[in-house]
C-alpha positions in Angstrom: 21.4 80.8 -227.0 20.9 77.3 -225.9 18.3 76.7 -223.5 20.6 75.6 -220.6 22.1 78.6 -220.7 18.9 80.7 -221.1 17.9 78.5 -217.8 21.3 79.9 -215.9 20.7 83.4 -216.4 17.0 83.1 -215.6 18.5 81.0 -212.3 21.5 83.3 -211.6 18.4 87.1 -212.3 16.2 85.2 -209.8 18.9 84.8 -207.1 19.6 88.4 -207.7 16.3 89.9 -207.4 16.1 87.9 -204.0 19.4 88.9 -202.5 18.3 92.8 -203.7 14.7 91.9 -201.8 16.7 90.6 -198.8 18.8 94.0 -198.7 16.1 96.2 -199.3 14.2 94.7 -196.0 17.2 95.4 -193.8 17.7 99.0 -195.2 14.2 99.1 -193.8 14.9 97.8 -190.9 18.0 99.3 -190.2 16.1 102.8 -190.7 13.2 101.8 -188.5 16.4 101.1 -185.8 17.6 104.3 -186.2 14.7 106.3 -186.1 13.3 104.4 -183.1 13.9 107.2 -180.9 12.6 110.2 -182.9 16.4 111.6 -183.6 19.0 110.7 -185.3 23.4 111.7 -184.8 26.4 111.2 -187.0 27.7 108.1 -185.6 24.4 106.7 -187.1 24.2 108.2 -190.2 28.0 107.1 -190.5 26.7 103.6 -190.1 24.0 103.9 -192.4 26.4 105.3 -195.1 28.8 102.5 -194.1 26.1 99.4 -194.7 24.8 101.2 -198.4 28.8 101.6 -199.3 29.1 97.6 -198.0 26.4 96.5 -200.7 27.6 99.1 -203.1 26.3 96.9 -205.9 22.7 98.2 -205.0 23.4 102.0 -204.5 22.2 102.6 -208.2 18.8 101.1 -207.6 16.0 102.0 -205.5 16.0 102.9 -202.8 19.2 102.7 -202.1 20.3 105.5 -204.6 18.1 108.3 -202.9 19.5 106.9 -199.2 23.1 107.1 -200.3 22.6 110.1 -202.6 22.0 112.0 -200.0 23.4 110.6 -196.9 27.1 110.5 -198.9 26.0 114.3 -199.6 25.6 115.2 -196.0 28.4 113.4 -194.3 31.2 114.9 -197.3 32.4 117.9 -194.8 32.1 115.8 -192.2 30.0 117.7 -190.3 26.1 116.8 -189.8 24.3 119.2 -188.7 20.6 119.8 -187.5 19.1 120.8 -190.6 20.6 117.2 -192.3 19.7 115.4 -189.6 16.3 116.5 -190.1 16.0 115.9 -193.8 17.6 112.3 -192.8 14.7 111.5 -190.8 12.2 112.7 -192.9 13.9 110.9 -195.8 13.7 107.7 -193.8 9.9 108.1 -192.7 9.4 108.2 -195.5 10.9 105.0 -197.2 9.4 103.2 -193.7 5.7 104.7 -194.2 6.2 106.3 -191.1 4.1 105.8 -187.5 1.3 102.8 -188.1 -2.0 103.5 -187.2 -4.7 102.0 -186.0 -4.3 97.7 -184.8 -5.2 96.0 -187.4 -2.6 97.8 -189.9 1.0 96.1 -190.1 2.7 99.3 -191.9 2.3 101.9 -193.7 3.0 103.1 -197.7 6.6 104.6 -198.4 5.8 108.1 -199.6 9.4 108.1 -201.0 8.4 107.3 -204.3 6.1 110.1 -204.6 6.2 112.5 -207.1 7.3 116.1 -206.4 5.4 118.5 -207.1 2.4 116.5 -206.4 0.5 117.1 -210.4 -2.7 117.7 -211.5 -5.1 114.5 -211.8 -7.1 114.2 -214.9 -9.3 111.2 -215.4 -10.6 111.5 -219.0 -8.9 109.5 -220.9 -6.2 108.3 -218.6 -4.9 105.2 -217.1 -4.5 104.2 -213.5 -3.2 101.7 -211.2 -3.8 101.2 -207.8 -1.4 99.4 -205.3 -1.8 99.2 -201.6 -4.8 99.5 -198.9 -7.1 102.6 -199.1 -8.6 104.4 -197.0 -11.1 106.2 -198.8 -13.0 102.9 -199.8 -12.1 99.1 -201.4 -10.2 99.5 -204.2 -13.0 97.6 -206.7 -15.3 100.6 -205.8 -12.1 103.4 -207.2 -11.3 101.6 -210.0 -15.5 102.1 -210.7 -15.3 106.1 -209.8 -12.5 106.2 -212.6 -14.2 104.7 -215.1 -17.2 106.8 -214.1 -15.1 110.0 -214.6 -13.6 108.8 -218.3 -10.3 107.3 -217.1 -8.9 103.6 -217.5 -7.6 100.7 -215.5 -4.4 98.9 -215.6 -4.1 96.1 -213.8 -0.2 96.3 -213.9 2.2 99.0 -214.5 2.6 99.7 -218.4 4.8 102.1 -220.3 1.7 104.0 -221.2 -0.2 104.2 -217.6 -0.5 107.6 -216.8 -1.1 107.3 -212.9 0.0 104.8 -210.1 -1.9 105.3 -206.7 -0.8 104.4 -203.6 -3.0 103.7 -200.7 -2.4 105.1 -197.7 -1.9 101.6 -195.8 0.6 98.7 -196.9 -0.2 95.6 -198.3 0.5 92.4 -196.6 0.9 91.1 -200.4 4.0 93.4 -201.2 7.2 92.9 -201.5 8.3 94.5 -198.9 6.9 96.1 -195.7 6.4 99.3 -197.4 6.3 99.0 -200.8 5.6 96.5 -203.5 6.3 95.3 -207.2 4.2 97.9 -209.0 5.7 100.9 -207.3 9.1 99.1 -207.9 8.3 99.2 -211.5 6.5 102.6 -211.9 10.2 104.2 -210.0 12.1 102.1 -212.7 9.6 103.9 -215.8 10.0 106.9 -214.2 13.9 107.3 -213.3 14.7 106.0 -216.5 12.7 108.3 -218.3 11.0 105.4 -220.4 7.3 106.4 -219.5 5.6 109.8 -217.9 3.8 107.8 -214.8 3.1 109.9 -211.8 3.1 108.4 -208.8 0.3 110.0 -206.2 -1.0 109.2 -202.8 -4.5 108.0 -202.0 -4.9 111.8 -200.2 -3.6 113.3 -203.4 -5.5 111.4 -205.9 -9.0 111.6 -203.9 -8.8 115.9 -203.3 -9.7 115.6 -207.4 -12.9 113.6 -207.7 
């Protein structure tokens, strides 16, 4: 391939990875809208459904897959009722990160991504990432507790990390509001079946030290 072209389809992935970026903030957005007030009714869930089905070209990826997995799901009889809307919501608060606490903290993690059932944490001889804003200490002083307990640290998401740990608090430095690169990656791994990374919470990942 001759290098022009190798530039075009760097140029042409590059301006697709920032029109998925610029879609994934207003899904975020637009779930942040709708959950404003603490409820949620079919003529907004419609809309939702409607904007993933406008950018159909992302509903494989995430997050848009688990959004209009389930939101298509829901709306199919066309009827929506309590026990949907509630799921909807929770499905939302958690892509979002939820209610921000304390002033000093811009947003919170996505729990979306975790994994369900939350697994067993074993630090011998595993690796580990860490992504976001803890709560439990800096993350220079975790990374030292796992290597003090037998496990490794991965500065990036690899094939062959075992564990991805998010902090509790988002990252100004991410991606996006709630999430960032490595958790973009260790979904990818994992969805694809190309790697066995599990994807924990701080709370999770802590109750095993």
């Amino acid at each position: 391939m001759k290098k022009d072209d190798q530039n075009q389809l760097a140029s042409r992935a590059i301006r697709a990875k920032d029109t998925s970026d610029r879609k994934v903030d207003e899904l975020i957005g637009i779930c942040r809208g709708i959950m404003a007030d603490g409820n949620i009714n079919k003529k907004e869930a419609e809309y939702l459904l409607s904007w993933v089905e406008s950018n159909r070209e992302f509903s494989q990826s995430y997050p848009f897959n688990i959004i209009y997995d389930r939101v298509s799901i829901m709306l199919s009889d066309d009827v929506f009722d309590d026990e949907e809307k509630q799921e909807l919501l929770e499905i939302m608060v958690k892509l979002t990160g939820g209610e921000i606490i304390g002033d000093d903290t811009e947003s919170m993690s996505s729990t979306l991504p975790l994994c369900v059932p939350f697994p067993t944490i074993v630090f011998s001889g595993s690796s580990f990432v860490f992504t976001g804003v803890f709560t439990t200490g800096a993350r220079k002083i975790l990374e030292e507790l796992v290597k003090e307990l037998g496990g490794i640290i991965h500065d990036i998401v690899k094939k062959d990390t075992d564990y991805l740990v998010i902090g509790d608090i988002g990252s100004k430095d991410w991606a996006h509001s709630s999430y960032g690169r490595k958790i973009e990656k260790a979904v990818e791994y994992r969805d694809n079946k190309e790697t066995g990374i599990s994807i924990v919470c701080e709370s999770h990942w802590a109750k095993f030290l």
